[in-house]
ROPA-57944 format. One record per residue: residue number from 1; y, x, z of N, C-alpha, C in turn. Coordinates in Angstrom, 1 decimal, always signed. Layout:
<rs>
 pos   n_yy   n_xx   n_zz  ca_yy  ca_xx  ca_zz   c_yy   c_xx   c_zz
 NUM      Y      X      Z      Y      X      Z      Y      X      Z
...
</rs>
This chain:
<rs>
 pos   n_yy   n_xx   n_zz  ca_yy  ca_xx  ca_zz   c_yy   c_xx   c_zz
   1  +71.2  -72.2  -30.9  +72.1  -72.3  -32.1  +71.3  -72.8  -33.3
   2  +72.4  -73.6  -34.0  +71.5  -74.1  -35.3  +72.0  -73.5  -36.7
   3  +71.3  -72.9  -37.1  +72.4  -72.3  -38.1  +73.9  -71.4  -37.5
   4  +72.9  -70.7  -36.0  +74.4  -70.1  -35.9  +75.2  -70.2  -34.9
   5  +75.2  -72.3  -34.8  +75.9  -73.1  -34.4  +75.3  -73.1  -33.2
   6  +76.0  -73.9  -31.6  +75.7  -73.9  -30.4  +75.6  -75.8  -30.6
   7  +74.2  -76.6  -30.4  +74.5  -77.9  -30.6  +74.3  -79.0  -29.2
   8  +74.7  -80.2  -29.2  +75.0  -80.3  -27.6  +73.7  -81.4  -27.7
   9  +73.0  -81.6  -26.9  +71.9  -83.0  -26.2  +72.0  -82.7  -24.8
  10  +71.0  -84.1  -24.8  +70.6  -84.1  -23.2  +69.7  -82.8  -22.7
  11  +70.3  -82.9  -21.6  +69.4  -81.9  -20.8  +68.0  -82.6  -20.2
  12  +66.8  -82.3  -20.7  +65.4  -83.0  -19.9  +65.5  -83.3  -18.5
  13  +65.7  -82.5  -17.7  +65.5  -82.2  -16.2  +66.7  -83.0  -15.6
  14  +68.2  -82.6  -15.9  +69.1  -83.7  -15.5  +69.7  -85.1  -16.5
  15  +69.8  -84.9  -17.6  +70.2  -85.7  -18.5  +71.6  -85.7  -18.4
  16  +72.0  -84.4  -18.6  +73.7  -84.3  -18.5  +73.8  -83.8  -20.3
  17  +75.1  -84.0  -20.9  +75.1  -83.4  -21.8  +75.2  -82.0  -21.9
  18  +74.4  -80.6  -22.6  +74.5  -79.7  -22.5  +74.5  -78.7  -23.4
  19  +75.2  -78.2  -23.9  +74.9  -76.9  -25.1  +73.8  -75.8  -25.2
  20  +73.5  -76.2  -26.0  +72.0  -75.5  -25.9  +71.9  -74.6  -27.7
  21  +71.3  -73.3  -27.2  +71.0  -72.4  -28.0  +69.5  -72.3  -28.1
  22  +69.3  -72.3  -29.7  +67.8  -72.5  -30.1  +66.9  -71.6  -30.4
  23  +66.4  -70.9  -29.1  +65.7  -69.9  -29.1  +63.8  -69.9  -28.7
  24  +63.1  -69.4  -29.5  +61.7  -69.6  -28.5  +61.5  -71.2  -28.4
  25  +61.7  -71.9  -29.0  +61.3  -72.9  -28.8  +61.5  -73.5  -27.0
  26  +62.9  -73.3  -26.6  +63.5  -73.5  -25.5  +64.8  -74.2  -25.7
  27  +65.2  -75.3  -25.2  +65.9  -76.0  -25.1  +67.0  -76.1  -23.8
  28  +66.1  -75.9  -22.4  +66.8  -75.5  -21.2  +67.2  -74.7  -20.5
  29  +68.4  -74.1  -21.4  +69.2  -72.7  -21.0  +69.6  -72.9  -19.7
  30  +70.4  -73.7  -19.5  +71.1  -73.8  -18.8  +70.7  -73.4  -17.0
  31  +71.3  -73.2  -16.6  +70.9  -73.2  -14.3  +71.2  -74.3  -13.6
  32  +69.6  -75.1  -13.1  +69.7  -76.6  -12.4  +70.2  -75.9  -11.1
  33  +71.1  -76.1  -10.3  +70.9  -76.3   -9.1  +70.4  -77.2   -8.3
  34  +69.8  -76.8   -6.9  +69.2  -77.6   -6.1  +67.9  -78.6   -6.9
  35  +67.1  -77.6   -7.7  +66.0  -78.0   -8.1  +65.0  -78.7   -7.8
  36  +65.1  -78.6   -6.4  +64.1  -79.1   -5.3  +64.5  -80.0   -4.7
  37  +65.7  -80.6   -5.0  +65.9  -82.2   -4.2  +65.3  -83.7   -5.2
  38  +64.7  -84.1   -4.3  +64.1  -85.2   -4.9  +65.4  -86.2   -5.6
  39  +64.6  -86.6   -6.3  +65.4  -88.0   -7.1  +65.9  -88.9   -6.7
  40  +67.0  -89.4   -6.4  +67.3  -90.9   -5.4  +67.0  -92.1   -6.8
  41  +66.7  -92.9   -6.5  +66.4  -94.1   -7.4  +67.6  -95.5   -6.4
  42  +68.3  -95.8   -7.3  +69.2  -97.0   -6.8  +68.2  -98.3   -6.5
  43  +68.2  -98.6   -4.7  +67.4  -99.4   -4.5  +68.2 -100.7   -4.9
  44  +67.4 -102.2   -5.4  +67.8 -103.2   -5.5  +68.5 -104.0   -4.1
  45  +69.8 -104.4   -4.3  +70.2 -105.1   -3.0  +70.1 -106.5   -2.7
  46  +69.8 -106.1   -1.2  +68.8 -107.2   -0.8  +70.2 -108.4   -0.6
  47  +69.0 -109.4   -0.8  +70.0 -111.0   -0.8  +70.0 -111.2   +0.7
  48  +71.1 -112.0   +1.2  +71.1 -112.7   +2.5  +70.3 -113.7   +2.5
  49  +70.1 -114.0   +4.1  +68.6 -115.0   +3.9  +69.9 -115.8   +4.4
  50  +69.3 -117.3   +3.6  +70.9 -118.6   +3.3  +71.3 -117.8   +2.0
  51  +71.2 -117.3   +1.3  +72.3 -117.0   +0.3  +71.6 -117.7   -0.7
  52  +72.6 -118.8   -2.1  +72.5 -118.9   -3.3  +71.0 -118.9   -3.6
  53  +71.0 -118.0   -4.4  +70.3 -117.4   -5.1  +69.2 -117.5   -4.2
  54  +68.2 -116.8   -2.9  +67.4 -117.0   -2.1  +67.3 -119.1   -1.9
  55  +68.0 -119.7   -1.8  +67.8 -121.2   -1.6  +67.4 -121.1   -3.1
  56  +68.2 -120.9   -4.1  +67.7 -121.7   -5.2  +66.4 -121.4   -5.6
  57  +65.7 -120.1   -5.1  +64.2 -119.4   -5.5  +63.5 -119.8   -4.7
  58  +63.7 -120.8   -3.9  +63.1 -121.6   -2.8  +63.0 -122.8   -3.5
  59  +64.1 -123.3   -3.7  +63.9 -124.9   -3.7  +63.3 -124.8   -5.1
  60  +63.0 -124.1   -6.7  +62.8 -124.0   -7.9  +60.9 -123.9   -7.2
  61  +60.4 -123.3   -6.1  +59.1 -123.0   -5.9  +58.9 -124.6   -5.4
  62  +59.3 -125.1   -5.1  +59.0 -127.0   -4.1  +58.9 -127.6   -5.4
  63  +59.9 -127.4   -6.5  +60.3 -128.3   -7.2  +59.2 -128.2   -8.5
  64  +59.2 -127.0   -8.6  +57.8 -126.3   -9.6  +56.0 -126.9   -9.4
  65  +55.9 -126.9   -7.8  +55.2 -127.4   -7.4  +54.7 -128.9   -7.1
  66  +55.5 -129.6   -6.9  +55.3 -131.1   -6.8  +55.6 -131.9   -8.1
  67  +56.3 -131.1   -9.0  +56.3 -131.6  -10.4  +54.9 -131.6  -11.4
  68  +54.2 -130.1  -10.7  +53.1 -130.2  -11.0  +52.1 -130.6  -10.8
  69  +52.4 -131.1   -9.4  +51.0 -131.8   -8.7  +51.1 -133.6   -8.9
  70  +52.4 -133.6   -9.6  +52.9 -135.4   -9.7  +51.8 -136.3   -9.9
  71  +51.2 -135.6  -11.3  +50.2 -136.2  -12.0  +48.6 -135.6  -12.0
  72  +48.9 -135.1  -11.4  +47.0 -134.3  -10.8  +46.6 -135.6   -9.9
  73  +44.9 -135.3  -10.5  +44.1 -136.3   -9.6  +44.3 -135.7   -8.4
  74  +42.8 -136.3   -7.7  +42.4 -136.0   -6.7  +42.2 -134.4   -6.1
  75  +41.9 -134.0   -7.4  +40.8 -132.8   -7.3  +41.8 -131.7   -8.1
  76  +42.9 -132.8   -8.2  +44.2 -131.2   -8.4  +43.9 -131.1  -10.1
  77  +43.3 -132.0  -10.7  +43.5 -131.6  -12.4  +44.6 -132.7  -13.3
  78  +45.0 -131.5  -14.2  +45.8 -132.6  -14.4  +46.0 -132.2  -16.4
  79  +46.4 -132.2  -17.2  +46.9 -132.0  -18.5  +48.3 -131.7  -19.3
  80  +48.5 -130.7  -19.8  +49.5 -130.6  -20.7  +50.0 -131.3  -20.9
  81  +51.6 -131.2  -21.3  +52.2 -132.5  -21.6  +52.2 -132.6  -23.3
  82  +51.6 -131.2  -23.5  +52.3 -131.3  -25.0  +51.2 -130.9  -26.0
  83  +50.0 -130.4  -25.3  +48.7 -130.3  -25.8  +47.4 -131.0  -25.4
  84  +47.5 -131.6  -24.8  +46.6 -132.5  -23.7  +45.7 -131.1  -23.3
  85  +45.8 -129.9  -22.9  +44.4 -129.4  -22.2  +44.5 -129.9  -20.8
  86  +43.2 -130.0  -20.1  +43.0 -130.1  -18.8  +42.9 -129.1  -18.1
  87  +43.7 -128.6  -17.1  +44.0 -127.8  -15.9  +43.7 -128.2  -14.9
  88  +43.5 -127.1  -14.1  +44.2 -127.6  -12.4  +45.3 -126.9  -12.1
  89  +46.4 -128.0  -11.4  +47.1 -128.2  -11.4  +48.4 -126.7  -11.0
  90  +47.4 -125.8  -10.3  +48.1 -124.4  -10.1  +48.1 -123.1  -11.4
  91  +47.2 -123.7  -12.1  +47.2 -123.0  -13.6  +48.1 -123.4  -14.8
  92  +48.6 -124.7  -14.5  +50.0 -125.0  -15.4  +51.1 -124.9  -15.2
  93  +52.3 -124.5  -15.4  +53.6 -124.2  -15.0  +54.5 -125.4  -15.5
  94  +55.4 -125.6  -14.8  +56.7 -126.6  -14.8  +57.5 -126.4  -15.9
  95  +57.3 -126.7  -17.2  +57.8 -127.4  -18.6  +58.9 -128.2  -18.3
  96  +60.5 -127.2  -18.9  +61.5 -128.7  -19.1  +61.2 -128.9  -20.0
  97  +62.2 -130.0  -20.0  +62.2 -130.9  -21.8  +63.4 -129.8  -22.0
  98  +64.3 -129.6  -21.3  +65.7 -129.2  -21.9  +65.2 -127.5  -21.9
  99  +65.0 -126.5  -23.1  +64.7 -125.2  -22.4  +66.0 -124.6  -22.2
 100  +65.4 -123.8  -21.3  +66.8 -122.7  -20.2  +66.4 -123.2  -19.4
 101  +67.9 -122.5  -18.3  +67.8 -122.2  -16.8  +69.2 -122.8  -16.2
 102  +69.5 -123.8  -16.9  +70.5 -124.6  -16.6  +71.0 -125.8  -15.6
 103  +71.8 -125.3  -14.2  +71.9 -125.9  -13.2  +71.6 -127.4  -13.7
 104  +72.0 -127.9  -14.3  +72.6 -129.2  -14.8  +71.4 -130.1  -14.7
 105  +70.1 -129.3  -14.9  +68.8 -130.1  -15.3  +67.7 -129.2  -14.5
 106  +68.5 -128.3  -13.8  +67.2 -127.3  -13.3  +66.1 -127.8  -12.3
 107  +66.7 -128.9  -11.7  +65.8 -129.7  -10.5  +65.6 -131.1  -11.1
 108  +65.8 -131.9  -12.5  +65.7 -132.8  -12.7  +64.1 -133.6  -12.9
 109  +63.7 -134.0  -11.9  +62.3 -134.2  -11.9  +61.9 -135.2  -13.3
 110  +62.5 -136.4  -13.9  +62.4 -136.8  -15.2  +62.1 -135.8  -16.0
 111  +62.4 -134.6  -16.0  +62.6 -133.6  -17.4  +61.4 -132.6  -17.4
 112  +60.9 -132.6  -16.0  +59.5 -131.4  -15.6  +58.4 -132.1  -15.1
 113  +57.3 -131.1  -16.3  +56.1 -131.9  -16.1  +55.4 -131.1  -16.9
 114  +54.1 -131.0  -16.0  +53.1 -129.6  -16.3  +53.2 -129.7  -17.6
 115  +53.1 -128.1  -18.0  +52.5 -127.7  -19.6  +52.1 -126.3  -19.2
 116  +50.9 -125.6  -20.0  +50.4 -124.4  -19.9  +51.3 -123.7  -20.7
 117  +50.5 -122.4  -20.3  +51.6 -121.2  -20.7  +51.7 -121.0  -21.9
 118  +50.8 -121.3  -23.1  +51.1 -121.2  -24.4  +51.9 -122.0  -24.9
 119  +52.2 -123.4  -24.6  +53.2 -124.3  -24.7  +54.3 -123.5  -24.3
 120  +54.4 -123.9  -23.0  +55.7 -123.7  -22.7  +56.8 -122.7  -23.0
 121  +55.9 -121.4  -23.1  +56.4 -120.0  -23.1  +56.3 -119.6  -24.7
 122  +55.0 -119.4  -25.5  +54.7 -119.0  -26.7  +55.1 -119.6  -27.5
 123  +55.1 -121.3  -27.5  +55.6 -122.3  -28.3  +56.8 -123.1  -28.8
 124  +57.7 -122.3  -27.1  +59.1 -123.1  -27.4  +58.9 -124.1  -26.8
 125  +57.6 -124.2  -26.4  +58.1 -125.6  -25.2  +57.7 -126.9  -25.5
 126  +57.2 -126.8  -27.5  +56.5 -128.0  -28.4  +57.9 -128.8  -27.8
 127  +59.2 -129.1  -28.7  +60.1 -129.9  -28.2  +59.5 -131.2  -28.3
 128  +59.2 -131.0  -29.6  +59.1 -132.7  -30.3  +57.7 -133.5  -29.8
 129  +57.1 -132.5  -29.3  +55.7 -133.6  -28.3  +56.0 -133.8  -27.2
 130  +57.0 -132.9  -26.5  +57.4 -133.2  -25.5  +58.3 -134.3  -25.1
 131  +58.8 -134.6  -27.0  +59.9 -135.4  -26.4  +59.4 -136.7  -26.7
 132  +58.1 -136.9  -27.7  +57.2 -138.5  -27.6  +56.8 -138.7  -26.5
 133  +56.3 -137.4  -25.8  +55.5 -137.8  -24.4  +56.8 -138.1  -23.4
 134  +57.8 -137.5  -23.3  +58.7 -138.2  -22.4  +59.1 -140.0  -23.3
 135  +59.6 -140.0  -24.4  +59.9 -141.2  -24.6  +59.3 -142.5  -24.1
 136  +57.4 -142.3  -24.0  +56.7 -143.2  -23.5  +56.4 -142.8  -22.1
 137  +57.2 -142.0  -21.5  +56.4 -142.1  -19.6  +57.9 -142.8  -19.4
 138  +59.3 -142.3  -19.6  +60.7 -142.5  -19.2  +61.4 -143.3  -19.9
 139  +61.0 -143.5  -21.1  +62.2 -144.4  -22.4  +63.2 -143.5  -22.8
 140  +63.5 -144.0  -24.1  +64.4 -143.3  -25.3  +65.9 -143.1  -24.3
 141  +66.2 -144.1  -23.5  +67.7 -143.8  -23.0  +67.6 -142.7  -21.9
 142  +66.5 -143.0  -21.7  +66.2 -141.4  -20.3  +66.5 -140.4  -21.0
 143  +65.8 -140.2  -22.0  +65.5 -138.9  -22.8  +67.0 -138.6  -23.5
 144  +67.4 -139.8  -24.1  +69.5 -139.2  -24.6  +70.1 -139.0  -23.1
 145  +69.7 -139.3  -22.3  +70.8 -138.7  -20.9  +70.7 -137.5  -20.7
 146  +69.3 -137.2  -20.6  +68.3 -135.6  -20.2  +68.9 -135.0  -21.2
 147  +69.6 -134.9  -22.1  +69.9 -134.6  -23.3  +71.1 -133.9  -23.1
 148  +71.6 -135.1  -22.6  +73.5 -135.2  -22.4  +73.6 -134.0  -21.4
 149  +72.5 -133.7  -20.6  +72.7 -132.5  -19.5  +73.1 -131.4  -20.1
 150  +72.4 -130.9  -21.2  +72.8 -129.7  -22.0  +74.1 -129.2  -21.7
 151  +75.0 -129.8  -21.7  +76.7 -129.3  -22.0  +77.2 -129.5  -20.7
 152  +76.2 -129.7  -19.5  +77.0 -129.8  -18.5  +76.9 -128.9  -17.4
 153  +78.3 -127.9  -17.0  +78.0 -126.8  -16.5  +78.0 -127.4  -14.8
 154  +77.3 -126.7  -14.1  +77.1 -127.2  -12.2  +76.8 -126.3  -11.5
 155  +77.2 -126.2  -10.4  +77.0 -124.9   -9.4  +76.5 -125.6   -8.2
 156  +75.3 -124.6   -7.3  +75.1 -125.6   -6.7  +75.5 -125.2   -5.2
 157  +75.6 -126.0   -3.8  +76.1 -125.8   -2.4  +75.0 -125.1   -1.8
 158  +75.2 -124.1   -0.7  +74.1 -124.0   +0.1  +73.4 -125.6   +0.5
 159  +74.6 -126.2   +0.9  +74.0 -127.4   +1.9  +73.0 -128.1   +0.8
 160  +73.5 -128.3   -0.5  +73.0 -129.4   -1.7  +71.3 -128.5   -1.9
 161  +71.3 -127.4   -1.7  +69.7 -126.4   -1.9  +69.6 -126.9   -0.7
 162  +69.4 -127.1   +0.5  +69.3 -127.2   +1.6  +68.3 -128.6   +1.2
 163  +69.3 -129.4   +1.8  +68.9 -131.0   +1.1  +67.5 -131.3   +0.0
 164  +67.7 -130.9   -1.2  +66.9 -130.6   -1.9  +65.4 -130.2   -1.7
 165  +65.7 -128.6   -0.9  +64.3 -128.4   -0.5  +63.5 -129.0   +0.9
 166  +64.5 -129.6   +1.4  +64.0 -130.8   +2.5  +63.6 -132.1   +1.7
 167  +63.6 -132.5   +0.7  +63.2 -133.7   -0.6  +62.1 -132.9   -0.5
 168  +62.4 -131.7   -1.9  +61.0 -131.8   -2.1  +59.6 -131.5   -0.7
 169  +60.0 -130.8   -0.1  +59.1 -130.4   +0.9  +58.4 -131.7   +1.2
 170  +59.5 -132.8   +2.0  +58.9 -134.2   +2.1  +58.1 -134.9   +1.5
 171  +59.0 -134.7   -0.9  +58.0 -135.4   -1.2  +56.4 -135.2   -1.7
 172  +56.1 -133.6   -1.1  +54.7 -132.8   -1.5  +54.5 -133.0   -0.1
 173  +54.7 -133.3   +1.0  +53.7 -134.2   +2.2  +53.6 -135.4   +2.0
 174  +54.4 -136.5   +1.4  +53.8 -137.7   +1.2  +52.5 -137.6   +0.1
 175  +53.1 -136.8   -0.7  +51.8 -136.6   -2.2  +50.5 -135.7   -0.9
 176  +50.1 -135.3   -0.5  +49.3 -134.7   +0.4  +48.7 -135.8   +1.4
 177  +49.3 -136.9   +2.0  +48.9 -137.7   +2.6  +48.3 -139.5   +1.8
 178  +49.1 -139.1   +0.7  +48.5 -140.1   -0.7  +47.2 -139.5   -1.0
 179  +46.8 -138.4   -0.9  +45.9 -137.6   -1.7  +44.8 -137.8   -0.6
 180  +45.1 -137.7   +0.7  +43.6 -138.1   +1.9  +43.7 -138.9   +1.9
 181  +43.9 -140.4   +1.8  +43.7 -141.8   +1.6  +42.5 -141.9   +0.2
 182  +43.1 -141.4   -0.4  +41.9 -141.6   -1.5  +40.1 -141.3   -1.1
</rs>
Protein backbone atom coordinates (compact mmCIF):
# COMPACT_ATOMS: atom_id res chain seq x y z
CA UNK A 1 0.00 0.00 0.00
CA UNK A 2 0.90 3.58 -0.70
CA UNK A 3 -0.42 5.83 1.51
CA UNK A 4 -2.78 3.20 2.58
CA UNK A 5 -3.57 2.63 -1.00
CA UNK A 6 -3.12 -1.03 -2.69
CA UNK A 7 -1.05 0.09 -6.12
CA UNK A 8 -1.00 -2.21 -9.27
CA UNK A 9 2.71 -2.99 -11.47
CA UNK A 10 4.22 -5.70 -13.00
CA UNK A 11 4.87 -8.60 -11.29
CA UNK A 12 9.07 -9.42 -11.64
CA UNK A 13 8.79 -13.17 -11.85
CA UNK A 14 5.69 -13.32 -14.25
CA UNK A 15 5.05 -9.90 -15.59
CA UNK A 16 1.32 -9.97 -15.12
CA UNK A 17 -0.35 -6.99 -13.69
CA UNK A 18 -0.55 -7.30 -9.90
CA UNK A 19 -1.64 -5.46 -6.72
CA UNK A 20 0.83 -5.17 -4.57
CA UNK A 21 1.10 -4.00 -0.84
CA UNK A 22 4.25 -2.11 0.33
CA UNK A 23 5.69 -3.84 2.98
CA UNK A 24 9.50 -4.70 4.02
CA UNK A 25 10.64 -3.60 1.00
CA UNK A 26 8.66 -6.52 -0.87
CA UNK A 27 6.88 -6.09 -3.89
CA UNK A 28 5.94 -9.98 -4.61
CA UNK A 29 3.02 -10.75 -2.58
CA UNK A 30 1.40 -12.50 -4.54
CA UNK A 31 1.55 -17.02 -5.15
CA UNK A 32 3.42 -18.03 -8.50
CA UNK A 33 2.21 -21.26 -9.36
CA UNK A 34 4.27 -23.90 -10.94
CA UNK A 35 7.43 -22.04 -10.12
CA UNK A 36 9.55 -24.58 -11.46
CA UNK A 37 8.58 -24.72 -15.03
CA UNK A 38 10.92 -23.40 -17.23
CA UNK A 39 10.37 -20.56 -19.67
CA UNK A 40 9.17 -21.30 -23.24
CA UNK A 41 10.81 -18.63 -25.52
CA UNK A 42 8.75 -18.34 -29.03
CA UNK A 43 10.99 -20.10 -31.47
CA UNK A 44 11.55 -18.14 -34.88
CA UNK A 45 9.68 -19.94 -37.82
CA UNK A 46 11.49 -21.57 -40.09
CA UNK A 47 11.24 -20.59 -43.93
CA UNK A 48 10.59 -23.32 -46.60
CA UNK A 49 13.52 -24.21 -48.54
CA UNK A 50 12.19 -22.56 -52.30
CA UNK A 51 10.39 -20.06 -50.37
CA UNK A 52 10.60 -16.07 -51.29
CA UNK A 53 12.42 -14.86 -48.92
CA UNK A 54 15.09 -17.92 -48.61
CA UNK A 55 15.71 -17.38 -52.81
CA UNK A 56 15.93 -13.76 -52.32
CA UNK A 57 18.73 -14.21 -49.28
CA UNK A 58 20.36 -16.33 -51.80
CA UNK A 59 20.31 -14.60 -54.86
CA UNK A 60 21.14 -10.87 -52.73
CA UNK A 61 24.59 -13.21 -51.45
CA UNK A 62 25.61 -13.95 -55.64
CA UNK A 63 24.62 -10.53 -56.33
CA UNK A 64 26.51 -8.87 -53.24
CA UNK A 65 29.34 -10.84 -54.30
CA UNK A 66 30.12 -10.49 -57.96
CA UNK A 67 29.22 -6.80 -57.73
CA UNK A 68 32.05 -6.76 -55.51
CA UNK A 69 34.41 -8.70 -57.13
CA UNK A 70 33.46 -6.78 -60.69
CA UNK A 71 36.26 -4.46 -60.23
CA UNK A 72 38.87 -6.27 -58.09
CA UNK A 73 42.22 -7.07 -59.62
CA UNK A 74 43.78 -10.06 -59.69
CA UNK A 75 44.60 -10.36 -56.12
CA UNK A 76 40.97 -9.53 -55.12
CA UNK A 77 41.68 -5.53 -54.29
CA UNK A 78 39.61 -3.23 -55.26
CA UNK A 79 38.37 0.63 -53.86
CA UNK A 80 35.56 2.48 -52.54
CA UNK A 81 33.33 3.98 -54.80
CA UNK A 82 32.97 6.97 -52.73
CA UNK A 83 36.24 7.33 -50.85
CA UNK A 84 38.81 5.75 -52.97
CA UNK A 85 40.20 3.42 -49.95
CA UNK A 86 41.72 0.26 -51.16
CA UNK A 87 40.24 -3.13 -49.94
CA UNK A 88 40.06 -6.52 -50.71
CA UNK A 89 37.35 -7.22 -52.17
CA UNK A 90 35.52 -9.33 -49.22
CA UNK A 91 36.09 -6.42 -46.71
CA UNK A 92 33.81 -3.96 -48.83
CA UNK A 93 30.11 -4.40 -48.94
CA UNK A 94 27.70 -3.86 -51.98
CA UNK A 95 26.70 0.07 -52.06
CA UNK A 96 23.46 1.08 -53.88
CA UNK A 97 23.22 4.31 -55.45
CA UNK A 98 19.47 4.20 -54.64
CA UNK A 99 19.52 3.61 -50.53
CA UNK A 100 16.90 0.91 -49.18
CA UNK A 101 15.77 -2.45 -49.82
CA UNK A 102 13.72 -1.89 -52.78
CA UNK A 103 12.73 -4.79 -55.11
CA UNK A 104 12.76 -2.36 -57.99
CA UNK A 105 16.73 -1.79 -57.84
CA UNK A 106 17.60 -4.59 -55.35
CA UNK A 107 19.60 -6.73 -58.06
CA UNK A 108 20.40 -3.84 -60.35
CA UNK A 109 24.00 -4.46 -61.15
CA UNK A 110 24.44 -0.54 -62.72
CA UNK A 111 23.53 0.76 -59.19
CA UNK A 112 26.04 -1.71 -56.95
CA UNK A 113 29.42 -1.26 -56.47
CA UNK A 114 31.85 -1.78 -53.58
CA UNK A 115 31.98 0.86 -50.80
CA UNK A 116 33.21 0.19 -47.18
CA UNK A 117 31.29 0.26 -44.25
CA UNK A 118 31.72 3.84 -43.15
CA UNK A 119 30.41 4.98 -46.48
CA UNK A 120 27.87 3.00 -47.05
CA UNK A 121 26.33 2.48 -43.55
CA UNK A 122 27.69 5.69 -41.28
CA UNK A 123 27.61 8.05 -44.20
CA UNK A 124 24.43 7.57 -45.97
CA UNK A 125 25.98 6.04 -48.69
CA UNK A 126 28.02 9.61 -49.72
CA UNK A 127 25.03 10.11 -52.39
CA UNK A 128 26.60 12.80 -54.26
CA UNK A 129 30.16 10.98 -54.88
CA UNK A 130 28.37 8.23 -55.59
CA UNK A 131 26.51 9.74 -58.03
CA UNK A 132 29.80 11.55 -59.99
CA UNK A 133 31.36 8.18 -59.73
CA UNK A 134 28.36 6.51 -61.34
CA UNK A 135 27.80 9.52 -63.91
CA UNK A 136 31.40 8.79 -65.30
CA UNK A 137 31.45 4.71 -65.25
CA UNK A 138 27.43 4.63 -66.63
CA UNK A 139 26.30 8.30 -67.95
CA UNK A 140 23.92 10.90 -66.67
CA UNK A 141 20.83 8.96 -68.48
CA UNK A 142 21.81 5.73 -66.62
CA UNK A 143 21.85 7.42 -63.49
CA UNK A 144 18.09 9.49 -64.21
CA UNK A 145 16.66 5.82 -64.98
CA UNK A 146 18.43 4.29 -61.64
CA UNK A 147 16.61 7.10 -60.26
CA UNK A 148 13.27 6.51 -61.90
CA UNK A 149 13.45 3.01 -59.87
CA UNK A 150 12.64 4.76 -56.66
CA UNK A 151 8.80 4.81 -57.20
CA UNK A 152 8.60 1.63 -58.59
CA UNK A 153 6.97 -1.01 -56.50
CA UNK A 154 7.97 -5.17 -57.84
CA UNK A 155 7.53 -8.42 -56.31
CA UNK A 156 9.58 -11.00 -57.25
CA UNK A 157 8.75 -15.04 -58.79
CA UNK A 158 10.25 -17.93 -57.31
CA UNK A 159 11.13 -18.84 -60.90
CA UNK A 160 12.58 -14.91 -61.68
CA UNK A 161 15.10 -15.63 -58.04
CA UNK A 162 15.63 -18.90 -59.59
CA UNK A 163 16.94 -17.42 -62.90
CA UNK A 164 18.78 -14.79 -61.34
CA UNK A 165 20.80 -16.78 -59.05
CA UNK A 166 21.72 -19.10 -62.02
CA UNK A 167 23.07 -15.45 -63.76
CA UNK A 168 24.78 -14.58 -61.06
CA UNK A 169 26.31 -17.95 -60.18
CA UNK A 170 27.41 -18.14 -63.97
CA UNK A 171 28.57 -14.67 -64.03
CA UNK A 172 31.11 -15.25 -60.80
CA UNK A 173 32.48 -18.46 -62.83
CA UNK A 174 33.19 -16.60 -65.85
CA UNK A 175 34.82 -13.75 -63.51
CA UNK A 176 36.89 -16.84 -61.85
CA UNK A 177 37.99 -18.23 -65.07
CA UNK A 178 38.92 -14.44 -66.40
CA UNK A 179 40.81 -14.26 -63.26
CA UNK A 180 43.18 -17.76 -64.14
CA UNK A 181 43.97 -16.53 -67.58
CA UNK A 182 45.68 -13.62 -66.17
Amino acid sequence: MVNGLPFTAYCQSCFKKREFEKKQNTLNKHKIKNEEKPIKYLKPKKKEKGSILDLKEKCWKLCSEYNRRKSAGKKGFTVCVTCKIKRHWKKLQAGHFIPGRNNAYLFVDDGIWPQCEGCNCYEGGKIEAYELFLIGKVGNIRVKQLKALKTIIRSFTEKELEEKIEDYKQKIKEFDKHLEKK
